[in-house]
Every structure is written in structure tokens, then in C-alpha cells.
C-alpha positions in Angstrom: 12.4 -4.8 26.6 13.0 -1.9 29.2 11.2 -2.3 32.5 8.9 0.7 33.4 5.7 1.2 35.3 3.1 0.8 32.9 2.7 4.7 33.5 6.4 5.4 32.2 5.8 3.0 29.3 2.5 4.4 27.9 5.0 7.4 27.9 8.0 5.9 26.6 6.5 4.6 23.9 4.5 7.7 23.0 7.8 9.4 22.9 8.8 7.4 20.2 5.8 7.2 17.8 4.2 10.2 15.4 1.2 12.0 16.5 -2.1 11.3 15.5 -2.6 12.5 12.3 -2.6 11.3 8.5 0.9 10.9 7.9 1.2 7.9 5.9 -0.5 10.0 2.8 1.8 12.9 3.1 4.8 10.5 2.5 8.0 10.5 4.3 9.7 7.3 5.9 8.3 4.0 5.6 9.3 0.0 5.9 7.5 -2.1 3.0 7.0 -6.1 1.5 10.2 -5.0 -0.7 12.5 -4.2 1.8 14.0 -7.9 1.4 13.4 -8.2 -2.2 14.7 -5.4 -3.8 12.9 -4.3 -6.9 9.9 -6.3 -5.8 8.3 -8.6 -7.6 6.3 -9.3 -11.1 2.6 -9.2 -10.0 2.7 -6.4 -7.4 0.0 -4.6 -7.4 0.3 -1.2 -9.3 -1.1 1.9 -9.2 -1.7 4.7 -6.3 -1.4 3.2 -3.1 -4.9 2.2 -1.4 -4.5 3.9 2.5 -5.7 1.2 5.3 -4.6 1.4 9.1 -4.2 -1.0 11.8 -4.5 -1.4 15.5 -1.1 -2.7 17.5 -3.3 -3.8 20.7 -1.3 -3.4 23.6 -3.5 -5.2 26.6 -2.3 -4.4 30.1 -2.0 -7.9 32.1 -0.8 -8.6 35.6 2.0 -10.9 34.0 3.1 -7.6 31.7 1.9 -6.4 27.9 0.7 -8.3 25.2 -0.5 -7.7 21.5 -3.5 -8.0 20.4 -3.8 -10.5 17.3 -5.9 -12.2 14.8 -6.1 -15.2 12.6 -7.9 -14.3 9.3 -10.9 -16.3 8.0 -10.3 -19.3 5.7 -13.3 -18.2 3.9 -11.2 -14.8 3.1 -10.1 -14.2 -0.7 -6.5 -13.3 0.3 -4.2 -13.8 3.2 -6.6 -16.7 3.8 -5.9 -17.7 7.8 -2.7 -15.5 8.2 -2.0 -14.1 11.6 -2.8 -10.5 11.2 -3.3 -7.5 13.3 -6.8 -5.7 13.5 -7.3 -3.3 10.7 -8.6 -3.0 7.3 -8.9 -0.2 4.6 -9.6 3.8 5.4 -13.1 4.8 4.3 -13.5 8.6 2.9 -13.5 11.2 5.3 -11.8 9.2 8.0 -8.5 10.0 10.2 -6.3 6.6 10.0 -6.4 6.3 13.6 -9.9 6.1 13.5 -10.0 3.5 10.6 -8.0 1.3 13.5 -10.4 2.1 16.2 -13.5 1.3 13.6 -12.0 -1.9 12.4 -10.5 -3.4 15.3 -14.4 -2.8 17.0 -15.8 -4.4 13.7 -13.3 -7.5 13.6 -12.7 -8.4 17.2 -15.6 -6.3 18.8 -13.2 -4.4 20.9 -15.1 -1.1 22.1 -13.1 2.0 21.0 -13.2 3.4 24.5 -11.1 0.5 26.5 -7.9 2.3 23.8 -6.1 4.6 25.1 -4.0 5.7 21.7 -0.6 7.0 22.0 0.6 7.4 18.5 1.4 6.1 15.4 3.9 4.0 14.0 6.0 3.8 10.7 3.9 3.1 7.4 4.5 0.3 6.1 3.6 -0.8 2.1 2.4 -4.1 1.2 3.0 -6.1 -2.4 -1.2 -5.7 -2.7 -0.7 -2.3 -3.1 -2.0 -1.0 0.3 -0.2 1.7 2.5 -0.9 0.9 6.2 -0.5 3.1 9.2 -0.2 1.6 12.3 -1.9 3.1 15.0 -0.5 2.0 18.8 -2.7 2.3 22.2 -2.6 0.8 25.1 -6.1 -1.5 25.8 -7.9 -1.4 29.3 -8.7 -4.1 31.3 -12.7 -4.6 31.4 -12.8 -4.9 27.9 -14.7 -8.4 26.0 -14.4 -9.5 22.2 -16.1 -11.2 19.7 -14.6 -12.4 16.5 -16.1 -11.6 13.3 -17.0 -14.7 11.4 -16.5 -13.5 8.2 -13.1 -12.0 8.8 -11.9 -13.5 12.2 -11.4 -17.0 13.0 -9.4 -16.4 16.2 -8.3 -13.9 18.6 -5.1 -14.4 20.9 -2.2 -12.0 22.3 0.8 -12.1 22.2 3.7 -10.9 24.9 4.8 -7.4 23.6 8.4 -8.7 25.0 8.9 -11.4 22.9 7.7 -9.2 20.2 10.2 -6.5 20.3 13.2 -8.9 20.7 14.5 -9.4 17.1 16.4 -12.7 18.3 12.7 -14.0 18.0 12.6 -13.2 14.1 14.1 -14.7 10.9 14.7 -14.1 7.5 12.5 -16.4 5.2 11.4 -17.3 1.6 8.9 -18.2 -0.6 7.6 -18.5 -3.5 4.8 -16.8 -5.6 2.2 -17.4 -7.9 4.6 -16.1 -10.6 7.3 -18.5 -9.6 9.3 -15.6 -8.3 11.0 -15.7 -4.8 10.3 -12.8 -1.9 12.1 -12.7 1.2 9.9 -12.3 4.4 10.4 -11.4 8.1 8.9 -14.1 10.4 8.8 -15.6 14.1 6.8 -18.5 15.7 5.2 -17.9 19.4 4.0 -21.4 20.6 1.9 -22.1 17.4 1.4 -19.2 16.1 3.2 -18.4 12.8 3.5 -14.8 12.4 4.8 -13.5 9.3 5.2 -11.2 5.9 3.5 -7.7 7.0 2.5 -8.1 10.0 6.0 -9.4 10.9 7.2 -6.4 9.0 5.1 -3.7 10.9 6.2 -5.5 14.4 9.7 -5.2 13.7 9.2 -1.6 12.5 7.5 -0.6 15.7 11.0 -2.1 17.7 13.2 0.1 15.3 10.9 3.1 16.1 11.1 2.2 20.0 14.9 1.1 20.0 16.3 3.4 17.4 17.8 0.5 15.7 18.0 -0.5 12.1 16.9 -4.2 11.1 16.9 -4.2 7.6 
């Protein structure tokens, strides 16, 4: 990752993300579950998209940048303790940046006024049939959280560095309820499995930053 002042990297990365608007439902590019597995798959959801936004956490620390993750609830229907970023589905009348800001507070309890948002990232479509913007902003120190219990089981971060190195991520596969097989970005940091969407929006945000394709 390029070394800047954190001043020059708020800007940096702001240079390379969308403004803060609804994109993501006016189309245009976007990364998605099927990018590996062309065609998709069998029991994909269909019908219109269902918009949902997330947070990409980036907390300043002395030792450099990190991102702000979770790990889901076991008592959850779906995606039952997968490492996930902050975020959940847009409710009516809301901007998708704000659906971030609104979910990361109700999930984490992180305070919409420690994020300083700089942009927004590249959509990115899941095989549940959900079309999720990514908003990115940078998190001030001062801030304190507390996990949901019915959606969060942990909180942790994550060095931004070590995210935006694609050395760090594989190619992976699995199999579905169907008996089909998907093909899934993922990457390990200590013991913390990160894959499928999550991986996917990650790796999106480093093409956006680094101009580089990694499909």
C-alpha cells in the first residue's frame, strides 16, 4: 500500500471512489457472487435486486489503518457467524450512505459522527439477491462500540494493508445446498476467515484504488 500522511490518504482514496449518491440503483459497473462462477448458480435468488449498503471502517491507529469488521451471530438465519462488514438493507427514503452510517451505529454502536465519509465504492451483487453499495470513511479516534447481540457476535479490525494486497487472497470452492460448485475469493488474517462477499467487496475497493483488474 502507498505511504501517505493520513491527510494525503483520506484524499487519495477519495480520488478514487464515486460521490455520495445512489449510484448502485442507477446501474453501471459492478463486481458480483458470479464473477467466478459464470452463469451463477441454480438457487440464486431471483427477481429485482433488494438495495443494502455497507460501511468499509477505516480506524486511524498510531501503528497505521485498519478495517472495521464483524462476525455475524450464530443465531442469524443466513451467513450464520461469517465475517462480514457493517451494513444491512436500505429502508425507503434513505441515501445508501446513510443506510451504512444507520447500520454500522445499530450493529456495532459506532456513532455516525466519529465517520468522516469519503465516497463510495463499486456495487457489488450477491447470490441472495441483494445489490450492496459500499460506503468508505475514515473512523476517528474517541469513538467506543458495542455489539449487537442479535446480529454481532464480535467486532475486530483488520490492517487496511494487508487488505489491499491481493497476494493475501485466494481463489476457493464450495459447494451448495444444490450440490452445485461456486468459486469464492478468500484470505485468512490470524484466525479470521474472511470470505465470499465481503472478500469480493475488499478486493473491489483495491481495483478501485490501484486501477487494477483481479478477476
Amino acid at each position: 500500500m502507498n505511504h501517505f500522511s493520513p491527510r494525503h490518504l483520506r484524499d487519495w482514496i477519495a480520488e478514487h471512489l464515486d460521490p455520495l449518491h445512489d449510484h448502485a440503483v442507477e446501474g453501471g459497473q459492478r463486481r458480483s457472487d458470479f464473477d467466478l462462477t459464470p452463469g451463477g448458480w441454480a438457487d440464486a435468488a431471483a427477481g429485482p435486486l433488494k438495495s443494502a449498503a455497507v460501511l468499509i471502517g477505516l480506524v486511524e491507529r498510531e501503528a497505521g489503518v485498519n478495517v472495521l469488521l464483524t462476525r455475524r451471530s450464530d443465531t442469524l438465519r443466513s451467513h450464520t457467524g461469517q465475517v462480514a462488514l457493517p451494513g444491512g438493507r436500505q429502508d425507503p427514503g434513505e441515501r445508501l450512505w446513510e443506510t451504512a452510517l444507520r447500520e454500522a451505529h445499530e450493529e456495532v454502536g459506532l456513532a455516525p459522527h466519529f465517520v468522516d465519509l469519503v465516497g463510495l465504492s463499486t456495487p457489488y451483487q450477491t447470490g441472495s439477491g441483494y445489490l450492496i453499495t459500499p460506503a468508505v470513511g475514515f473512523v476517528r479516534p474517541g469513538f467506543s462500540l458495542q455489539p449487537n447481540p442479535d446480529e454481532v457476535a464480535d467486532i475486530f479490525e483488520t490492517p487496511f494493508g494487508f487488505l489491499m494486497d491481493p497476494s493475501n487472497y485466494e481463489e476457493r470452492e464450495g459447494q451448495l445446498p444444490s450440490g452445485e460448485k461456486r468459486r469464492f475469493y478468500a484470505t485468512t488474517h490470524e484466525d479470521r476467515y474472511i470470505w465470499g462477499a465481503t472478500a469480493g467487496i475488499l478486493r473491489a475497493l483495491y481495483e478501485r484504488l490501484y486501477g487494477a483488474s483481479l478477476a
